[in-house]
mmCIF file of the C-alpha atoms, coordinates in Angstrom:
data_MODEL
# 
_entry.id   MODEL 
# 
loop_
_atom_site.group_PDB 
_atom_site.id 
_atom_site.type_symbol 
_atom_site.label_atom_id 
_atom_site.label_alt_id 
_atom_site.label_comp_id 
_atom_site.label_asym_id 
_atom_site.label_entity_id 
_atom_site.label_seq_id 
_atom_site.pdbx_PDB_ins_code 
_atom_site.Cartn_x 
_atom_site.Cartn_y 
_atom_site.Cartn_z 
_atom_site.occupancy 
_atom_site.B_iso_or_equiv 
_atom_site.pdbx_formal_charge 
_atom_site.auth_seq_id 
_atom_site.auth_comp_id 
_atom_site.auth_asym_id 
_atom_site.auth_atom_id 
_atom_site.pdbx_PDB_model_num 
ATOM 1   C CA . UNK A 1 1   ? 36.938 200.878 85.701  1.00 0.00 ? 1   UNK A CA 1 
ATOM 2   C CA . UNK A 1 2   ? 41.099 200.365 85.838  1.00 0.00 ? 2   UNK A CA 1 
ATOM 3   C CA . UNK A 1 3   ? 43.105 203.101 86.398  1.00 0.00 ? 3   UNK A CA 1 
ATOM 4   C CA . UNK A 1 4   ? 43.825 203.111 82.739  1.00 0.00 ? 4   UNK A CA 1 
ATOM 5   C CA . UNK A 1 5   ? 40.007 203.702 81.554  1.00 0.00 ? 5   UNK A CA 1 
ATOM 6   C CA . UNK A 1 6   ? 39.899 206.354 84.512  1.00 0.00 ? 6   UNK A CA 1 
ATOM 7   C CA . UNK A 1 7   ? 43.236 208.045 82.948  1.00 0.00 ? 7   UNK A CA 1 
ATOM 8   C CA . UNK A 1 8   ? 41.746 207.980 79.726  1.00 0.00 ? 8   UNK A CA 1 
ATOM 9   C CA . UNK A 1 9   ? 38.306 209.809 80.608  1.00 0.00 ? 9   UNK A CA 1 
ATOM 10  C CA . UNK A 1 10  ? 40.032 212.252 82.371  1.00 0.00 ? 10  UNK A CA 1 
ATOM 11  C CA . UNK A 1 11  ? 42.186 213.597 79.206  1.00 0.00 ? 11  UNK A CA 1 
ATOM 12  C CA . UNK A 1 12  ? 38.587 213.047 77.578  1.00 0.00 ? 12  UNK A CA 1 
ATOM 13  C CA . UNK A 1 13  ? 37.386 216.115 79.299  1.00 0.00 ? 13  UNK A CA 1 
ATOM 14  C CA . UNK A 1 14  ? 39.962 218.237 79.109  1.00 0.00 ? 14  UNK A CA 1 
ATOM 15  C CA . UNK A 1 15  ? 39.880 219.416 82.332  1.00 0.00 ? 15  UNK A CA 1 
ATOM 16  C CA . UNK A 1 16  ? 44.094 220.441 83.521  1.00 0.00 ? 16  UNK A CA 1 
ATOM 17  C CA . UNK A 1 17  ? 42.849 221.901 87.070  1.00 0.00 ? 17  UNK A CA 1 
ATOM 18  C CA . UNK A 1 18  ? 40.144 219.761 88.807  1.00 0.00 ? 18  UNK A CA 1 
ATOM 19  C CA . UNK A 1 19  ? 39.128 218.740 92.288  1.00 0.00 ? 19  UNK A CA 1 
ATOM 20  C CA . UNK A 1 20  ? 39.127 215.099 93.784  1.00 0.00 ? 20  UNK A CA 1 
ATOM 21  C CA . UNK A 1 21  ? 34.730 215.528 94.582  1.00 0.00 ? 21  UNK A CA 1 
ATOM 22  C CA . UNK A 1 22  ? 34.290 217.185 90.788  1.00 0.00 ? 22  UNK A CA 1 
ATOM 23  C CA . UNK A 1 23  ? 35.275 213.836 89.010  1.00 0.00 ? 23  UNK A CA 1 
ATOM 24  C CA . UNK A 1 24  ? 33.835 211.608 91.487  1.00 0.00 ? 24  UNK A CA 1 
ATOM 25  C CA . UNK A 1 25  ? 30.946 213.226 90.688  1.00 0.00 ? 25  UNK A CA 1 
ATOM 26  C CA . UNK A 1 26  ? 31.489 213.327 87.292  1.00 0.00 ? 26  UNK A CA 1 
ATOM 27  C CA . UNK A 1 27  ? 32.511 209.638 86.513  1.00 0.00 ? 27  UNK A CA 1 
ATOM 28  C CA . UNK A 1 28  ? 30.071 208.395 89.628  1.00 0.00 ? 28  UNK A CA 1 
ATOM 29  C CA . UNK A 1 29  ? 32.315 207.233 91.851  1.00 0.00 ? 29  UNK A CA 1 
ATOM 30  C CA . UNK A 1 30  ? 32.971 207.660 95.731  1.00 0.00 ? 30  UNK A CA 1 
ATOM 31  C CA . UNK A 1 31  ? 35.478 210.727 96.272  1.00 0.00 ? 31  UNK A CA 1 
ATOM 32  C CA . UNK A 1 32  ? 37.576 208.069 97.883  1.00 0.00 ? 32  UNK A CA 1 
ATOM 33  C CA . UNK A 1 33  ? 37.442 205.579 95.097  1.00 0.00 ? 33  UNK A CA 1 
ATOM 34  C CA . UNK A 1 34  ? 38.123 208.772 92.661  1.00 0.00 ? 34  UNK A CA 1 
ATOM 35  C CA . UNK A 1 35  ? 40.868 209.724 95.565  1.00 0.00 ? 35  UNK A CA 1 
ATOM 36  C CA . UNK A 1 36  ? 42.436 205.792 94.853  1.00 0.00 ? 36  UNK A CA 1 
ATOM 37  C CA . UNK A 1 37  ? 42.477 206.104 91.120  1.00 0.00 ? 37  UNK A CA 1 
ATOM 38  C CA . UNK A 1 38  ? 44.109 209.867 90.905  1.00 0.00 ? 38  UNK A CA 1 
ATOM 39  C CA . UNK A 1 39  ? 46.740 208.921 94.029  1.00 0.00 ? 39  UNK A CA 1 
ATOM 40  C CA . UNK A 1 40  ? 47.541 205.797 91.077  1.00 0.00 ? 40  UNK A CA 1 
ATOM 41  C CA . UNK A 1 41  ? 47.779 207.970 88.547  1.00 0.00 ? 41  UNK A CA 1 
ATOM 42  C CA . UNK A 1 42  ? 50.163 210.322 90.514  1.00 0.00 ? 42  UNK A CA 1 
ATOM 43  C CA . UNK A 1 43  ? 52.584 207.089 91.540  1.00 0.00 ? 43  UNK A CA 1 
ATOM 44  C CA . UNK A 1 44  ? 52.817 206.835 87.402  1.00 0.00 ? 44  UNK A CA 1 
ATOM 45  C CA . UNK A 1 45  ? 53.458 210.490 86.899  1.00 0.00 ? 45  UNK A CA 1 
ATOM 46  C CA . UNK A 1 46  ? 49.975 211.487 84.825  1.00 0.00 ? 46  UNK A CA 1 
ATOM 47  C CA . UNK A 1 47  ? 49.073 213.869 87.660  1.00 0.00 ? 47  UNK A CA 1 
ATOM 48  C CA . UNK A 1 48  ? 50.529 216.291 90.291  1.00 0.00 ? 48  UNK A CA 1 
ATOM 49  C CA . UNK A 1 49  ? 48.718 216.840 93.364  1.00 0.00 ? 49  UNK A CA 1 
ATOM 50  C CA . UNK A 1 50  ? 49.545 220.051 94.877  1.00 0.00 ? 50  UNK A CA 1 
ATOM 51  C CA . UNK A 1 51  ? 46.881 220.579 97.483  1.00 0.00 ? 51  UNK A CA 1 
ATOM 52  C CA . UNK A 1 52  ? 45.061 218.311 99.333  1.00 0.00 ? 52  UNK A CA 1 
ATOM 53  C CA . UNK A 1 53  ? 41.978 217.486 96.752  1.00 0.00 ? 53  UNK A CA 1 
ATOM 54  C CA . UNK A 1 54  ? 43.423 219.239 94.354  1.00 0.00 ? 54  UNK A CA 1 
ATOM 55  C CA . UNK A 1 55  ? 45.550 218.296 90.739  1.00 0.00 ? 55  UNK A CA 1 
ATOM 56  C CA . UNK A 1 56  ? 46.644 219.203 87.951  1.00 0.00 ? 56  UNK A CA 1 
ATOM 57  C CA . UNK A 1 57  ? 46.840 217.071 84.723  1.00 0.00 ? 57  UNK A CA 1 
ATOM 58  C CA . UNK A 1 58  ? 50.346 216.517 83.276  1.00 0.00 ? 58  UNK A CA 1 
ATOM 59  C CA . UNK A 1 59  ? 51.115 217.202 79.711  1.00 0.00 ? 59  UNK A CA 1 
ATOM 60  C CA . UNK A 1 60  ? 47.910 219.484 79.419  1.00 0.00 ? 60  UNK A CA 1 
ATOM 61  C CA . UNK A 1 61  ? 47.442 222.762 78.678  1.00 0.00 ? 61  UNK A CA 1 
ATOM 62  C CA . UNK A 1 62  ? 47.360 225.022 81.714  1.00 0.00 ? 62  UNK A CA 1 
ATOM 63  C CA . UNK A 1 63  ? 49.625 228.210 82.862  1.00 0.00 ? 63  UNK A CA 1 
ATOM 64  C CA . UNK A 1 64  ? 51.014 228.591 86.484  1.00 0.00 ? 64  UNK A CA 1 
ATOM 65  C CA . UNK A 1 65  ? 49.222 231.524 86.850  1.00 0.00 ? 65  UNK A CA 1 
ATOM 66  C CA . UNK A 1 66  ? 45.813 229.746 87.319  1.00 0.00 ? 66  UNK A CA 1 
ATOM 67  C CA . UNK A 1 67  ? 47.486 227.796 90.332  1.00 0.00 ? 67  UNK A CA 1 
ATOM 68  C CA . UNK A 1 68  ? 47.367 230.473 92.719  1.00 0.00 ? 68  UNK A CA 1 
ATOM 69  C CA . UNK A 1 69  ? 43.525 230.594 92.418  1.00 0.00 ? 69  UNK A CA 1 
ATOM 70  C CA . UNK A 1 70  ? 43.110 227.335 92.022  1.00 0.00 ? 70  UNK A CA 1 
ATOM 71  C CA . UNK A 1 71  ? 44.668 226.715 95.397  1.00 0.00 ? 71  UNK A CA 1 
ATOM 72  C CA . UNK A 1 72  ? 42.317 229.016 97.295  1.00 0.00 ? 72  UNK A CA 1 
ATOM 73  C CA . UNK A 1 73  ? 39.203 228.432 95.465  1.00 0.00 ? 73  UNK A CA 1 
ATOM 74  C CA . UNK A 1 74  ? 36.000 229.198 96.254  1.00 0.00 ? 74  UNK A CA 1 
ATOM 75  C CA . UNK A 1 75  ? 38.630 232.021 97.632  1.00 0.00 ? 75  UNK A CA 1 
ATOM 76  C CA . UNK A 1 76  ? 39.255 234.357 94.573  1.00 0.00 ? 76  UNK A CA 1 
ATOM 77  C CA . UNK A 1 77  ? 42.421 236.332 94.065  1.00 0.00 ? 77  UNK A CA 1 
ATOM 78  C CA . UNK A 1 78  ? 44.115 238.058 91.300  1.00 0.00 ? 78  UNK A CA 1 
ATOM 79  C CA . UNK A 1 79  ? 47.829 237.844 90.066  1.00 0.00 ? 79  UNK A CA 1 
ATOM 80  C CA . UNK A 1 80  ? 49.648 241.155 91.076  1.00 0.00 ? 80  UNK A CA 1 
ATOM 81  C CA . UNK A 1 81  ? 53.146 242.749 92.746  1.00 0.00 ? 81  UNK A CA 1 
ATOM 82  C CA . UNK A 1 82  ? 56.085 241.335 91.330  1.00 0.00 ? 82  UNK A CA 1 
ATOM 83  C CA . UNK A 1 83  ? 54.628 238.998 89.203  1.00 0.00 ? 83  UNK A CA 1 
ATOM 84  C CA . UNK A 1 84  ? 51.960 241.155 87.381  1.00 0.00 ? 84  UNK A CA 1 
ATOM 85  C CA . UNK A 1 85  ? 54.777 243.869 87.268  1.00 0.00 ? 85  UNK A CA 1 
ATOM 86  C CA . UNK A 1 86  ? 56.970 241.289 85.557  1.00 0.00 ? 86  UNK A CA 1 
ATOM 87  C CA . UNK A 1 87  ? 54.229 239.572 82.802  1.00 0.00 ? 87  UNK A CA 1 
ATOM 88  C CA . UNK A 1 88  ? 53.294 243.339 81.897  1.00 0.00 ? 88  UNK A CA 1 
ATOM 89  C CA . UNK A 1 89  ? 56.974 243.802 81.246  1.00 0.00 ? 89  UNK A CA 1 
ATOM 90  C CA . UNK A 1 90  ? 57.389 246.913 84.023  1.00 0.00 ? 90  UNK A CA 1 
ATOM 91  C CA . UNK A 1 91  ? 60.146 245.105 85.552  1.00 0.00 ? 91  UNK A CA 1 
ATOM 92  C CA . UNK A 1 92  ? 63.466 242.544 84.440  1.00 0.00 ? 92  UNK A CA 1 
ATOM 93  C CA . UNK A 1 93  ? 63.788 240.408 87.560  1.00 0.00 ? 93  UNK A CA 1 
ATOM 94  C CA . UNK A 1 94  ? 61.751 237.217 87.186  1.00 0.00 ? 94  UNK A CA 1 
ATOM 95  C CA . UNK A 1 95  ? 59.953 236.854 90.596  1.00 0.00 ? 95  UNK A CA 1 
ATOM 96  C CA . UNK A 1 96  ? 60.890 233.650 92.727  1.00 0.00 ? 96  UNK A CA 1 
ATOM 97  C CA . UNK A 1 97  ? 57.285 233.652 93.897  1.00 0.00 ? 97  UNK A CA 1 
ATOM 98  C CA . UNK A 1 98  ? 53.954 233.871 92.380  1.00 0.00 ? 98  UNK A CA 1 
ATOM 99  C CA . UNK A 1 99  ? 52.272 236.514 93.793  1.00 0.00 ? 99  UNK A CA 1 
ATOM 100 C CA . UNK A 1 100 ? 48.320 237.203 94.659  1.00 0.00 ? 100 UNK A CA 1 
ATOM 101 C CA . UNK A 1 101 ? 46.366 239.567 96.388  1.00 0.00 ? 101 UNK A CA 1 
ATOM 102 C CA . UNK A 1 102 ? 43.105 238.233 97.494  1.00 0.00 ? 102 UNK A CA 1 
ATOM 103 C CA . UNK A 1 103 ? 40.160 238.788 99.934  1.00 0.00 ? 103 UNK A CA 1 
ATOM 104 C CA . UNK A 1 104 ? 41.250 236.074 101.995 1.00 0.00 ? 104 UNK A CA 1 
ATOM 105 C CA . UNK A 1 105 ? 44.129 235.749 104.580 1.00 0.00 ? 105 UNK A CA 1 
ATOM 106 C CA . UNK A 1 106 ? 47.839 236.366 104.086 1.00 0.00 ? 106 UNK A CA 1 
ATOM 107 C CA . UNK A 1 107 ? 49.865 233.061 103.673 1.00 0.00 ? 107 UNK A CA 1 
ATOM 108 C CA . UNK A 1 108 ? 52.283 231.160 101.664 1.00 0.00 ? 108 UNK A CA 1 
ATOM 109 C CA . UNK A 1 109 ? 51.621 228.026 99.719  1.00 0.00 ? 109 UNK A CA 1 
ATOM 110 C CA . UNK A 1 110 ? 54.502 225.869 98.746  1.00 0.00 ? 110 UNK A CA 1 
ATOM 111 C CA . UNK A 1 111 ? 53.519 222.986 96.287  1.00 0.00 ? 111 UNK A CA 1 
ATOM 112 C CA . UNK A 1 112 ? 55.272 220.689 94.034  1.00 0.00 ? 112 UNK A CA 1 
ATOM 113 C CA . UNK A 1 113 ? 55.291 223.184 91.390  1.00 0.00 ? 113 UNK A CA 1 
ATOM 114 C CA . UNK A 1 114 ? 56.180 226.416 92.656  1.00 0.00 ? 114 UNK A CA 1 
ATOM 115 C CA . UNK A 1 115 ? 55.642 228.632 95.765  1.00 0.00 ? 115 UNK A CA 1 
ATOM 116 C CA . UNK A 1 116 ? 52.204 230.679 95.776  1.00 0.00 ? 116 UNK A CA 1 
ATOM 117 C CA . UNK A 1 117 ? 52.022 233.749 98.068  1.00 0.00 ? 117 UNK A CA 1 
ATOM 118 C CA . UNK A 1 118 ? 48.524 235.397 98.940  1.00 0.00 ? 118 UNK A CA 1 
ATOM 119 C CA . UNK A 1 119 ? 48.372 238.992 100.048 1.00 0.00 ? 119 UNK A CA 1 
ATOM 120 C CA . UNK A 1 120 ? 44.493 239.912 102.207 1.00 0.00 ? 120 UNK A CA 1 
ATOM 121 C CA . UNK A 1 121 ? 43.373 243.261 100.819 1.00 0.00 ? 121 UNK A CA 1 
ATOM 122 C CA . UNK A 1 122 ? 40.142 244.713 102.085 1.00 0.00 ? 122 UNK A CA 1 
ATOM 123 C CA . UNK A 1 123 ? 36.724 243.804 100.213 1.00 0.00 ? 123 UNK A CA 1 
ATOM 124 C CA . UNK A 1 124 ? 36.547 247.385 97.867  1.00 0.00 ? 124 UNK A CA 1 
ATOM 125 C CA . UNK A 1 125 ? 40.470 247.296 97.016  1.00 0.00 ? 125 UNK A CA 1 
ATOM 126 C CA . UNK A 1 126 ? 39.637 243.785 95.496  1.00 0.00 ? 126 UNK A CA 1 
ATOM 127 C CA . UNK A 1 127 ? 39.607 245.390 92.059  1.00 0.00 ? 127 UNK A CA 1 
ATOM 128 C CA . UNK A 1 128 ? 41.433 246.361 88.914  1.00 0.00 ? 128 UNK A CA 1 
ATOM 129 C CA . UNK A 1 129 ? 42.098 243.480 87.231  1.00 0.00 ? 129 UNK A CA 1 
ATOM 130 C CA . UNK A 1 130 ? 41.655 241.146 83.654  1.00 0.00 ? 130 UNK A CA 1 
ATOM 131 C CA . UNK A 1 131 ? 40.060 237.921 83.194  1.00 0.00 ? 131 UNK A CA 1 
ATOM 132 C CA . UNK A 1 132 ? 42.103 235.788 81.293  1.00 0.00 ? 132 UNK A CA 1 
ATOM 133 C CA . UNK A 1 133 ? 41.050 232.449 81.788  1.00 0.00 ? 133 UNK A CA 1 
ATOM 134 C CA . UNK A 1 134 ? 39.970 229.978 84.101  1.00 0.00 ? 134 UNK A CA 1 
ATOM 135 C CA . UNK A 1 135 ? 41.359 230.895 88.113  1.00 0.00 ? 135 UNK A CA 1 
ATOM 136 C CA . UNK A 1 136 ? 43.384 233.278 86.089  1.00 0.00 ? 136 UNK A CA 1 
ATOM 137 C CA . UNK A 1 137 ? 42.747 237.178 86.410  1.00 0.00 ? 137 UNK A CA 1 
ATOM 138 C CA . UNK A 1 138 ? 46.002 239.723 86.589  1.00 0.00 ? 138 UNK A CA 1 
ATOM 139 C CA . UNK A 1 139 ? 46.299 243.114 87.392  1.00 0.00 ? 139 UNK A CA 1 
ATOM 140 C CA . UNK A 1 140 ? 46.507 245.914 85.073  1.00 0.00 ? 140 UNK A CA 1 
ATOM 141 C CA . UNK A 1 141 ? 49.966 247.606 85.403  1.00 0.00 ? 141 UNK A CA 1 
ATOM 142 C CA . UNK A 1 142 ? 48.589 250.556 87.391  1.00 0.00 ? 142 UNK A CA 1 
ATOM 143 C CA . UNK A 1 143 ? 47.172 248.000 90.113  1.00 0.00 ? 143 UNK A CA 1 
ATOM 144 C CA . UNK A 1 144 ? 49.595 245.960 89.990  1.00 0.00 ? 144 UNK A CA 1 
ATOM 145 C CA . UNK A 1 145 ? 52.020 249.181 90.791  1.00 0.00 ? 145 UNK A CA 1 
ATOM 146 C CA . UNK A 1 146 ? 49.759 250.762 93.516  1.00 0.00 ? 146 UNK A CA 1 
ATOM 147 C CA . UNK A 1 147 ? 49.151 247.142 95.092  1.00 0.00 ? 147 UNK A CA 1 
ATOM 148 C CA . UNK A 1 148 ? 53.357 247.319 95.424  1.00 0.00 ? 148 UNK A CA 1 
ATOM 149 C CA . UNK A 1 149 ? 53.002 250.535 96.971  1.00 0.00 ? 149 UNK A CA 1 
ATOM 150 C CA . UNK A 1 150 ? 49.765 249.086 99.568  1.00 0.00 ? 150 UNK A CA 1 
ATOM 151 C CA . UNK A 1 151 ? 51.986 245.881 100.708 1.00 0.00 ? 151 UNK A CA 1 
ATOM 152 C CA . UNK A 1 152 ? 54.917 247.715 101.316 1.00 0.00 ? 152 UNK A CA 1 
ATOM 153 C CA . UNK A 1 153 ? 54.199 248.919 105.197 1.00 0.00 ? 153 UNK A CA 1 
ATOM 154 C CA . UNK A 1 154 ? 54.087 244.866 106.042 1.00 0.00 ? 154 UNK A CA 1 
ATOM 155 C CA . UNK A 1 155 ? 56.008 242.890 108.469 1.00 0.00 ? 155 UNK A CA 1 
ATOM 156 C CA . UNK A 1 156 ? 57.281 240.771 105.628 1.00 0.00 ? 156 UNK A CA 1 
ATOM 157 C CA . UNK A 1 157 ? 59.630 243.470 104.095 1.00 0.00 ? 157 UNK A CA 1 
ATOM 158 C CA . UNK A 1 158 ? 58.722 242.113 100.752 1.00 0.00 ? 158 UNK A CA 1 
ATOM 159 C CA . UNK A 1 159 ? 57.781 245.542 98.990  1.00 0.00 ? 159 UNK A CA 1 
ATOM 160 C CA . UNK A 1 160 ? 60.436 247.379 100.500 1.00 0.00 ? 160 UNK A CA 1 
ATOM 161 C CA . UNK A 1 161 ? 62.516 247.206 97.229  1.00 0.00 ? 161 UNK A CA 1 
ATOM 162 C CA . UNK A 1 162 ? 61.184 247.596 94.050  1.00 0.00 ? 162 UNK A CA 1 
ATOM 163 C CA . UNK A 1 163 ? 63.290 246.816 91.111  1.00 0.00 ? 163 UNK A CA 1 
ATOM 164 C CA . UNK A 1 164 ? 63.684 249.305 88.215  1.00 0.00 ? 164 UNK A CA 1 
ATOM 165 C CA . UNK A 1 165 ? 60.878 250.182 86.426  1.00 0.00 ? 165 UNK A CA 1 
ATOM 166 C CA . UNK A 1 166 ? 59.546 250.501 83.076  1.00 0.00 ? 166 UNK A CA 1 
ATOM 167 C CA . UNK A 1 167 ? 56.852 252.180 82.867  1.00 0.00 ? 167 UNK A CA 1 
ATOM 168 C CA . UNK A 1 168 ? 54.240 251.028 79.488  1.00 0.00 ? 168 UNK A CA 1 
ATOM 169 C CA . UNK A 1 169 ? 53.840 254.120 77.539  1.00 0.00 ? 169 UNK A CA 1 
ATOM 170 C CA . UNK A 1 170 ? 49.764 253.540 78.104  1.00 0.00 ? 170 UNK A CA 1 
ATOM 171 C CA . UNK A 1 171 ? 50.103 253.409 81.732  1.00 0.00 ? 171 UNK A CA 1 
ATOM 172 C CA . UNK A 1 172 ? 47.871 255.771 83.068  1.00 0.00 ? 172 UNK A CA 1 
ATOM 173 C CA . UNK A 1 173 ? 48.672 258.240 86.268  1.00 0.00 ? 173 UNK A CA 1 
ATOM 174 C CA . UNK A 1 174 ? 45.335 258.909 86.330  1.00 0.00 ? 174 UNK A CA 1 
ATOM 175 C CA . UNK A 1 175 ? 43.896 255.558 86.840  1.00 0.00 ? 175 UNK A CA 1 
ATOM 176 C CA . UNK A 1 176 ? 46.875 254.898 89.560  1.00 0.00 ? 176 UNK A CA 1 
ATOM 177 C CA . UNK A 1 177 ? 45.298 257.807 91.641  1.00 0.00 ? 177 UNK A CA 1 
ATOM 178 C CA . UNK A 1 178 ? 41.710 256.570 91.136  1.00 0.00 ? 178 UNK A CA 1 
ATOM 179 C CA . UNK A 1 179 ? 42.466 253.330 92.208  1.00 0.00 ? 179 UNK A CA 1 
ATOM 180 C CA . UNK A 1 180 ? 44.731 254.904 95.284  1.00 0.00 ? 180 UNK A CA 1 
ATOM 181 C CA . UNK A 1 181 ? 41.365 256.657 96.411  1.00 0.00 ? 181 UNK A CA 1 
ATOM 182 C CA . UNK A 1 182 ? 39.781 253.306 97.063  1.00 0.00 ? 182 UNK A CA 1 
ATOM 183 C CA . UNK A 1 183 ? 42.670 252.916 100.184 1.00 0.00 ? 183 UNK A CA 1 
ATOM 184 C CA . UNK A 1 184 ? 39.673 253.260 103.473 1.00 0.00 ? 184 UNK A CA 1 
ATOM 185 C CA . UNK A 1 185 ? 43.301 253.795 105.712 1.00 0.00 ? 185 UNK A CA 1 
ATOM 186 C CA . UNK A 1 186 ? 43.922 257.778 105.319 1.00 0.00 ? 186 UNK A CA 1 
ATOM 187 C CA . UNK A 1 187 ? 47.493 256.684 106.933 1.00 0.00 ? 187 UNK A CA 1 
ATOM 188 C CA . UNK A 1 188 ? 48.294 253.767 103.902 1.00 0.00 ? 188 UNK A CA 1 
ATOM 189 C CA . UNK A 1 189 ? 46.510 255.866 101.580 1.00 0.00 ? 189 UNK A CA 1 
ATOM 190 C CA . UNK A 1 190 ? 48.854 259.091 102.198 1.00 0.00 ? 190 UNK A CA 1 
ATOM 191 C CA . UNK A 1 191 ? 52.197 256.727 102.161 1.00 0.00 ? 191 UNK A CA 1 
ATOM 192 C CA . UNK A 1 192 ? 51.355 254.739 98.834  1.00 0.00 ? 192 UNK A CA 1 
ATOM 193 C CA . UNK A 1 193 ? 50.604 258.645 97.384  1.00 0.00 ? 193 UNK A CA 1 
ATOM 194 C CA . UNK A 1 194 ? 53.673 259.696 98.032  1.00 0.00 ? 194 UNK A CA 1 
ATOM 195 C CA . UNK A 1 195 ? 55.737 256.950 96.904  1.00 0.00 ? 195 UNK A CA 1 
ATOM 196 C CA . UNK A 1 196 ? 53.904 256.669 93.714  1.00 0.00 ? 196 UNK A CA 1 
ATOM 197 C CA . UNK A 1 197 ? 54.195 260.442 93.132  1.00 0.00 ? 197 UNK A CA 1 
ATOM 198 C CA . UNK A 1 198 ? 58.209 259.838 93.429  1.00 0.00 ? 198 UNK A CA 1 
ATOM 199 C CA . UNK A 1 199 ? 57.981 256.764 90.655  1.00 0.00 ? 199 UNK A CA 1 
ATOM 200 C CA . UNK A 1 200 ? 55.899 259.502 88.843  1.00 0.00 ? 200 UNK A CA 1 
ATOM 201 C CA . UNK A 1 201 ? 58.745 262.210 88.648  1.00 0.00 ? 201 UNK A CA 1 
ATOM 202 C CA . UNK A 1 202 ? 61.623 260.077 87.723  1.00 0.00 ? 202 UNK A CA 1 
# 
């Protein structure tokens, strides 16, 4: 097989996110003979590597919000913060960052193709989000709002400033509250309460 033939069974499949063992496996080859081909491939701009094992085919059709999951997986997260705020149209500034929250540990991940940064919540605050697609799941706008609220105690100082809001006319207070209640930390829980009851009142 030439890097051509190897090229052309990969846009076969249609596959944009994939992992260096997954098409060994599924053209039979050694992971380091599929590892050759795909580092080939990336010299001639076809694909972008942005983890180590990981790429993305060029030209196809994936969105940026599957990286983030993609990067971490078998990790899950789930778009929220700024960036969930932003694609449900809540807030104007477009965020410089992706931003996840996920089971797994805090950390930033700067690739080729954008800057990815994870946010650990505990096990039963994992929740309140959509499947969209593939490594792709976002927030509803009242998680994405309370999961603001959650991150803001942290060293980071990232959530200390939220941008103005607009808030969807079916955003429900309700369901903000509900999900606030799943907060084990009576301290964290009693801060993002108040805060969100201020956003309320405005």
């Amino acid at each position: 097989m030439t890097a051509v033939d190897f090229l052309k069974q990969l846009q076969k499949i249609q596959i944009p996110l994939f992992h260096t063992k997954d098409i060994a496996e599924m053209f039979d080859l050694s992971v380091d003979r599929a590892g050759k081909y795909l580092e080939l491939l990336r010299q001639r701009n076809f694909v972008e590597k942005v983890s180590l094992g990981k790429w993305i085919l060029r030209n196809s059709d994936f969105d940026l919000l599957q990286i983030p999951e993609f990067l971490i997986a078998p990790n899950e997260s789930y778009i929220s913060l700024h960036s969930a705020l932003f694609y449900h149209g809540m807030i104007e500034q477009i965020p410089t960052k992706t931003y996840s929250v996920t089971t797994y540990r805090t950390k930033v991940l700067k690739t080729s193709i954008g800057v990815f940064s994870f946010h650990h919540c505990a096990f039963n605050f994992f929740t309140g989000f959509e499947y969209k697609k593939p490594y792709f799941k976002l927030a509803t706008p009242e998680k994405a709002l309370v999961d603001y609220y959650y991150f803001a105690p942290s060293k980071s100082r990232q959530f200390t400033m939220l941008p103005e809001l607009e808030i969807p006319k079916s955003f429900s207070w309700n369901t903000v509250y509900d999900f606030c209640k799943k907060i084990s930390s009576p301290r964290t829980r009693s801060l993002v309460y108040t805060k969100l009851r201020a956003v309320e009142k405005k």
